[in-house]
DSSP file (Angstrom, degrees, kcal/mol; ACC not computed):
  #  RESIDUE AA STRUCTURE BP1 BP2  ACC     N-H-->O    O-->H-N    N-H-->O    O-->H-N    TCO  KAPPA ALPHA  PHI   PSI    X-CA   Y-CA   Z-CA
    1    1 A X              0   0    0      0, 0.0     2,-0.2     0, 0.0     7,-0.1   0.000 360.0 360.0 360.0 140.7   -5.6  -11.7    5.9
    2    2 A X        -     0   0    0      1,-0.1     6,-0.1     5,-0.1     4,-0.0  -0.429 360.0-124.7 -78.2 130.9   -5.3  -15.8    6.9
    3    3 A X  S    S+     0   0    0     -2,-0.2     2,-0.2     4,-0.1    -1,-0.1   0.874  71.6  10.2 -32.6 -67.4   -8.7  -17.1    6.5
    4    4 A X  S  > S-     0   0    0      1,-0.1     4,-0.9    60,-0.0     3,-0.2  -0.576  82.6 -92.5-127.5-158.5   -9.8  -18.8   10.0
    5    5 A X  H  > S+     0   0    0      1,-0.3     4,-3.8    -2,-0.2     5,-0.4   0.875 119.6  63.2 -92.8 -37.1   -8.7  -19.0   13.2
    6    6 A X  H  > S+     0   0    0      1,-0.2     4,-1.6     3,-0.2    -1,-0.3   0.970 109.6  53.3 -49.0 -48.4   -6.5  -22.3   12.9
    7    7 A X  H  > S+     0   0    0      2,-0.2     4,-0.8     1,-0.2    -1,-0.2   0.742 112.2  36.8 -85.5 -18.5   -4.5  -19.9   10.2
    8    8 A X  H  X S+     0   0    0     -4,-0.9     4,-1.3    53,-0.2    -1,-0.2   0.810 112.0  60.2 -84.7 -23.6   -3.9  -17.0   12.4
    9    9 A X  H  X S+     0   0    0     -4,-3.8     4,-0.8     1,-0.2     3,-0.3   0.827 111.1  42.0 -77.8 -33.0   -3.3  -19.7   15.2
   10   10 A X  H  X S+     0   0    0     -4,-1.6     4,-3.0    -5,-0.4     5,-0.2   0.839 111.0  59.0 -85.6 -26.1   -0.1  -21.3   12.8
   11   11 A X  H  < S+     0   0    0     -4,-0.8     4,-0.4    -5,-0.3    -1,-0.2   0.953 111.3  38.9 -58.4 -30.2    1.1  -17.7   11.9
   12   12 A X  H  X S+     0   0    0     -4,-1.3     4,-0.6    -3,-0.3    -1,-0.3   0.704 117.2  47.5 -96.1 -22.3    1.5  -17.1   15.6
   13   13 A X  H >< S+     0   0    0     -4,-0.8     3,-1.7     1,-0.2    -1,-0.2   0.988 105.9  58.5 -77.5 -38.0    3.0  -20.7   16.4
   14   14 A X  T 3< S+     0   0    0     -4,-3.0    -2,-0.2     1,-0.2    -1,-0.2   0.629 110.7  53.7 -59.1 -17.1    5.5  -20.3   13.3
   15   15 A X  T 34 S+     0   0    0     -4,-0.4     2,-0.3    -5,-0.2    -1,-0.2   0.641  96.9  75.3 -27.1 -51.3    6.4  -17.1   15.6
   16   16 A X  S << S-     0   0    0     -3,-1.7     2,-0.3    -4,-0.6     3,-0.1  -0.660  83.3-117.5-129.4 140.0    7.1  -18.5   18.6
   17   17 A X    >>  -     0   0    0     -2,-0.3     3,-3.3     1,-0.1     4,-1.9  -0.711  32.7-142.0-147.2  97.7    9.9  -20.4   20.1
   18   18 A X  H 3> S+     0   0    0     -2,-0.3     4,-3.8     1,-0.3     3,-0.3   0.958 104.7  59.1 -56.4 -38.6    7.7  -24.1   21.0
   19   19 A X  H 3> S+     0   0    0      1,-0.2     4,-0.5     2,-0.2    -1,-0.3   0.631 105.0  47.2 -77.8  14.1    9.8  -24.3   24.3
   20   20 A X  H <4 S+     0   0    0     -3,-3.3    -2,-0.2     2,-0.1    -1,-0.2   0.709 111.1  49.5 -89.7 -33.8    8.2  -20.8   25.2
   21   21 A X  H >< S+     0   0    0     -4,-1.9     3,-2.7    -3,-0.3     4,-0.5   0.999 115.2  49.2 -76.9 -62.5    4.7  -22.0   24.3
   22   22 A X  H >< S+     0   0    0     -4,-3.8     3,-0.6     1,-0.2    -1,-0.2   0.744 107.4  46.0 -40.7 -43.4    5.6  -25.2   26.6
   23   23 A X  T 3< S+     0   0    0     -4,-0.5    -1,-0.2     1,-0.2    -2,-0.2   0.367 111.2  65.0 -92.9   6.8    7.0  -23.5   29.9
   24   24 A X  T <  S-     0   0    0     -3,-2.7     2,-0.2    -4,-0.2    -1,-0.2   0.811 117.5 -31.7-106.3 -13.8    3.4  -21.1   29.3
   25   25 A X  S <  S-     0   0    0     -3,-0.6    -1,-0.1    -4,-0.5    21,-0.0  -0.722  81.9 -56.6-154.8-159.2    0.7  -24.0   29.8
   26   26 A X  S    S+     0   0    0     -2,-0.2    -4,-0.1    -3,-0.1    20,-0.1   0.425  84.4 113.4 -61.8 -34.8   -0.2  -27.7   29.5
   27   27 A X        -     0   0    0     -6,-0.2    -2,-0.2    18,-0.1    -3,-0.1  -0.293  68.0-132.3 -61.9 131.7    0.4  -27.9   26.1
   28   28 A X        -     0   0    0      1,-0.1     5,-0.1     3,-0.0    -2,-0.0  -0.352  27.8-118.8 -62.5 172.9    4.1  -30.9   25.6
   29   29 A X  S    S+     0   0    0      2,-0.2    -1,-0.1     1,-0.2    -2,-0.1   0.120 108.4  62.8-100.1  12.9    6.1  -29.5   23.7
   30   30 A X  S  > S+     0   0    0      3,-0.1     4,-2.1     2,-0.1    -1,-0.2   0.609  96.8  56.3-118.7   1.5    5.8  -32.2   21.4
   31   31 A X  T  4 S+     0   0    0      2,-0.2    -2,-0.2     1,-0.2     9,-0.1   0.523  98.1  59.2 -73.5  15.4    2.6  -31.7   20.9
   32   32 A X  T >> S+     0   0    0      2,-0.1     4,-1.9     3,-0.1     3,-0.8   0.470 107.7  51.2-102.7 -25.1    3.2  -28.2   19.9
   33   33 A X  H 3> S+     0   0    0      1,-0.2     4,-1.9     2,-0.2     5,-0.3   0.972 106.0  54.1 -88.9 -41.1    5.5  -29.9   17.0
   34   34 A X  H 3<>S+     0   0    0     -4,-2.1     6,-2.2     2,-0.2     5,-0.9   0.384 105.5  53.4 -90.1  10.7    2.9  -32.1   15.9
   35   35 A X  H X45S+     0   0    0     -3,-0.8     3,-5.0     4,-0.2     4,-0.3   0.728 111.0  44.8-104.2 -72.2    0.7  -29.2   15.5
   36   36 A X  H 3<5S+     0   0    0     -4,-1.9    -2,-0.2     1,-0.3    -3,-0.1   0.816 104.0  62.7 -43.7 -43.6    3.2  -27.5   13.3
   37   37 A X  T 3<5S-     0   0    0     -4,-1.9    -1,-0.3    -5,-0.3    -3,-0.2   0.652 116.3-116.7 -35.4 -23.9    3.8  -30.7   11.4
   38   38 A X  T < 5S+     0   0    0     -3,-5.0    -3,-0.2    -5,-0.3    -2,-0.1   0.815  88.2 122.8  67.3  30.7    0.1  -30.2   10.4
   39   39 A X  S   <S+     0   0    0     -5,-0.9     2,-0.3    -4,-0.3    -4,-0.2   0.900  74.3  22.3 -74.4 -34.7    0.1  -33.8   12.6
   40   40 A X  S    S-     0   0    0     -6,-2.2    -1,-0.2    -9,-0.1    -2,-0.2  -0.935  78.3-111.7-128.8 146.3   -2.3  -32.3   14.8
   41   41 A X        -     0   0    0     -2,-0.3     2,-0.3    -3,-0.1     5,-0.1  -0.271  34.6-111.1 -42.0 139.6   -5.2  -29.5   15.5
   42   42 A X        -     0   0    0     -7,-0.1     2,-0.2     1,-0.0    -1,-0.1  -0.701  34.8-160.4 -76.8 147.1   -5.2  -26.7   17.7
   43   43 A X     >  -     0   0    0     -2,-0.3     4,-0.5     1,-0.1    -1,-0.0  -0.214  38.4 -91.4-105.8-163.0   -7.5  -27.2   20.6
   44   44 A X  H  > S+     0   0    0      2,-0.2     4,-0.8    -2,-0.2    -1,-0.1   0.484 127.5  58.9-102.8 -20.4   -9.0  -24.3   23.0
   45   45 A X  H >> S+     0   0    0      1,-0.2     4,-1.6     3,-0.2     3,-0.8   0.963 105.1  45.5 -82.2 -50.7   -5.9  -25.0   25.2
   46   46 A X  H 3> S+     0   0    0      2,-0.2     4,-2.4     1,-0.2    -2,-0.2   0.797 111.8  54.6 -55.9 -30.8   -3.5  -24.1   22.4
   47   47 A X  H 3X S+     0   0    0     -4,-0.5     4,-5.2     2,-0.2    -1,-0.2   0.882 113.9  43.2 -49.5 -52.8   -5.6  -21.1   21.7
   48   48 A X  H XX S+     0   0    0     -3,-0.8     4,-0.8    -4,-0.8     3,-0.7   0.984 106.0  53.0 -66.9 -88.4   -5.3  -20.1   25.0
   49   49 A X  H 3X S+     0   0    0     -4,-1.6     4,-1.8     2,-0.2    -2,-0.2   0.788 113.9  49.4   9.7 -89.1   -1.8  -20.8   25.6
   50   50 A X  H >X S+     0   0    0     -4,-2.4     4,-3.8     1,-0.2     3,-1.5   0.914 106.6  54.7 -13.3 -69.7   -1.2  -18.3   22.2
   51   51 A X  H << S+     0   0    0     -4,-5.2    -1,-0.2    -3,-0.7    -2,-0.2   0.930 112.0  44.4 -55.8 -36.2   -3.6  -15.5   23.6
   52   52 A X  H 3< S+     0   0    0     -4,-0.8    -1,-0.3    -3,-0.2    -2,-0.2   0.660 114.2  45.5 -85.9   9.7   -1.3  -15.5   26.9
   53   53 A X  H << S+     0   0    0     -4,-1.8     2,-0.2    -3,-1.5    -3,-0.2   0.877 133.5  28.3-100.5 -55.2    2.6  -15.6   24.8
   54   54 A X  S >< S+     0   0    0     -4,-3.8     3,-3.2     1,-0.1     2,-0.9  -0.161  70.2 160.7 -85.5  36.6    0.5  -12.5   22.4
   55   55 A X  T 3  S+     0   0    0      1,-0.3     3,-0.4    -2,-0.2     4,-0.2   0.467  74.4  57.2 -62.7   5.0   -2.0  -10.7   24.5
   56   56 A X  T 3  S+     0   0    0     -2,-0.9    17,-1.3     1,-0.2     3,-0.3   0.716 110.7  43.7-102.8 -19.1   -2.1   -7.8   22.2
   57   57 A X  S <> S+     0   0    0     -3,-3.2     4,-1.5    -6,-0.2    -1,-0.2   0.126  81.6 105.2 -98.4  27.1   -3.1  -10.1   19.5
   58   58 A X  H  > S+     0   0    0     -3,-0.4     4,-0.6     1,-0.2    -1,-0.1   0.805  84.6  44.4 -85.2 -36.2   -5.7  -12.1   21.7
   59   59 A X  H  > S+     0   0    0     -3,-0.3     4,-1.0     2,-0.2     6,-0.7   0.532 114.0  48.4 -93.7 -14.9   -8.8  -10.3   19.8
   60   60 A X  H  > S+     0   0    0     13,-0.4     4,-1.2     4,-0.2    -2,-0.2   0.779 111.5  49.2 -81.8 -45.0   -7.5  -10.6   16.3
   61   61 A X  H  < S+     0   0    0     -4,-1.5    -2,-0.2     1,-0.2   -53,-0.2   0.710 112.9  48.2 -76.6 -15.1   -6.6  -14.2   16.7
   62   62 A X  H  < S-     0   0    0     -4,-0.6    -1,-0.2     3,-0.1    -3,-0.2   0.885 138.4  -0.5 -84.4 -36.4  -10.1  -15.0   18.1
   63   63 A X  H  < S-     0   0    0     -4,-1.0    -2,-0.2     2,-0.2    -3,-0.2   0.466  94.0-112.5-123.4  -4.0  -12.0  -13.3   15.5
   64   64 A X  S  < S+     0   0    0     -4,-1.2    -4,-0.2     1,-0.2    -3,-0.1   0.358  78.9 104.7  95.7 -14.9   -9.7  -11.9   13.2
   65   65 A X        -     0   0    0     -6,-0.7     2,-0.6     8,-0.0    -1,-0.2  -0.022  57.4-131.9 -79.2 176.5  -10.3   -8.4   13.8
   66   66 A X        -     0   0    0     -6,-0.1     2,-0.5    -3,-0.1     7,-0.2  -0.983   8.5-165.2-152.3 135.7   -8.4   -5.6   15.7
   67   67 A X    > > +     0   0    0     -2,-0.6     5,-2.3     5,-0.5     3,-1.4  -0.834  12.1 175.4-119.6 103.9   -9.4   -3.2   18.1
   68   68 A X  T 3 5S+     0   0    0     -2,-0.5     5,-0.1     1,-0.2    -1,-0.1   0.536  77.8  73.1 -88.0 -11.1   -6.4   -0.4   18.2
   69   69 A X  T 3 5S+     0   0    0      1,-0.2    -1,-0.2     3,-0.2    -2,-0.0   0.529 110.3  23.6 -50.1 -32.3   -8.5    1.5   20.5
   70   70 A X  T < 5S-     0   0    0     -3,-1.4    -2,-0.2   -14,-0.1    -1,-0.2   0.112 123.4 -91.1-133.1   9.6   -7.9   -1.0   23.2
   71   71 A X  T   5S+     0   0    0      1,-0.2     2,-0.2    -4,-0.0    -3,-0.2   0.996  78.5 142.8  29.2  79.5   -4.5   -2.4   22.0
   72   72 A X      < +     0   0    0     -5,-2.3    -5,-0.5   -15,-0.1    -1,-0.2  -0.941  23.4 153.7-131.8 101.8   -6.0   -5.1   20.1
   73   73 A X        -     0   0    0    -17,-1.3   -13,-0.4    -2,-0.2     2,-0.3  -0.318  42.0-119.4 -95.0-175.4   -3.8   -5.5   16.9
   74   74 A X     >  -     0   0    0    -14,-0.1     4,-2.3    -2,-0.1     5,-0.1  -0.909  37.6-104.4-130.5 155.6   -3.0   -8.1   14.6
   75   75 A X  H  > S+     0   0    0     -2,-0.3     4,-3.0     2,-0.2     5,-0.0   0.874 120.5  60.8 -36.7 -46.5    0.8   -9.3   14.1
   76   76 A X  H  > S+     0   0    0      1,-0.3     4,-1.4     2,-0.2    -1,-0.2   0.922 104.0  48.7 -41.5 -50.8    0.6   -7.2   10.6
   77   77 A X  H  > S+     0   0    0      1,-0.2     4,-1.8     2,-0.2    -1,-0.3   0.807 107.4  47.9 -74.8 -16.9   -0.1   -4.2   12.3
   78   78 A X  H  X S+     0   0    0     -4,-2.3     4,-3.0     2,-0.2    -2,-0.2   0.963 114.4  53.8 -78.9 -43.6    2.6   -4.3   14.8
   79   79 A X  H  X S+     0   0    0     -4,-3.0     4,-1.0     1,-0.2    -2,-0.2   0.874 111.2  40.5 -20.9-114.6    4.8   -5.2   11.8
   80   80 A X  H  X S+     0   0    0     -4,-1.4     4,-1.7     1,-0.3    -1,-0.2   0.508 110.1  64.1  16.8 -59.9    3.8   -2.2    9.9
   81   81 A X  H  < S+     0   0    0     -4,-1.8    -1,-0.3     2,-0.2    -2,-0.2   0.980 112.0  36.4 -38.0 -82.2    4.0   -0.4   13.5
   82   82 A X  H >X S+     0   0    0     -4,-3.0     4,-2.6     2,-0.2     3,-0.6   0.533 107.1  63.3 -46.2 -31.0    7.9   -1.2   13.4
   83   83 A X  H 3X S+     0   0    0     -4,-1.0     4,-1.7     1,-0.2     2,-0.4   0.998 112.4  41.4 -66.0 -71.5    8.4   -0.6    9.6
   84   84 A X  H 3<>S+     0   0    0     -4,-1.7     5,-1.4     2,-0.3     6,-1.0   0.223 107.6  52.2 -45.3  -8.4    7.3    3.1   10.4
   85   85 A X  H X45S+     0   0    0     -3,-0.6     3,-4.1    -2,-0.4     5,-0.2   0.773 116.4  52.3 -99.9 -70.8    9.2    3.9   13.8
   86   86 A X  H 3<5S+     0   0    0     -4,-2.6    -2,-0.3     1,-0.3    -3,-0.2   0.747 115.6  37.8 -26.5 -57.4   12.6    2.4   11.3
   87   87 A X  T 3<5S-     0   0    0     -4,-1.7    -1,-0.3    -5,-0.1    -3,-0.2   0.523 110.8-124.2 -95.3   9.3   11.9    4.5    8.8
   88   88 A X  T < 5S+     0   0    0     -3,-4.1    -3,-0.2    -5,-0.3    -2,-0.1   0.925  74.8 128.2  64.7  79.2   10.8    7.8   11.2
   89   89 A X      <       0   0    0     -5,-1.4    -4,-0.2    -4,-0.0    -5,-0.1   0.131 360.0 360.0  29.4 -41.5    7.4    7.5    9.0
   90   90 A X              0   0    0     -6,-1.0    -5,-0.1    -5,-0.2    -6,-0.0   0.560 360.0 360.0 -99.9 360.0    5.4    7.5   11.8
């Protein structure tokens, strides 16, 4: 599991399409590249921005944790999710 929240915060940008992340807040879009670049930090806006482009992953990415109870996953598990509907697993 990625260590802090700055590492779940790059899994989810390395995700994500920067001109989706742009048209969803404040954030330019080139600051969203200078973040991937490791030019720049994520801030509480970027955070933010994230939790609304993933909202199922909003509680994983703040703390790291998942509540499946409430449909709060982490990316893994939706993974995981998908591997198992493909292979009629589930």
């Amino acid at each position: 599991m990625e260590k802090n929240i700055d590492d779940r915060a790059m899994l989810l940008l390395e995700k994500t399409s920067i001109a989706e992340l742009d048209r969803l807040g404040s954030t330019s879009y080139t600051r969203w590249q200078n973040i991937k670049r490791g030019k720049a930090r994520f801030g509480a806006a970027e955070i933010e921005i994230l939790g609304k482009a993933y909202p199922e992953f909003r509680w994983w990415l703040m703390t790291g944790g998942e509540e499946p109870d409430i449909g709060q996953i982490s990316p893994m598990s939706k993974d995981v999710q998908k591997e198992l509907k493909r292979t009629g697993t589930e």
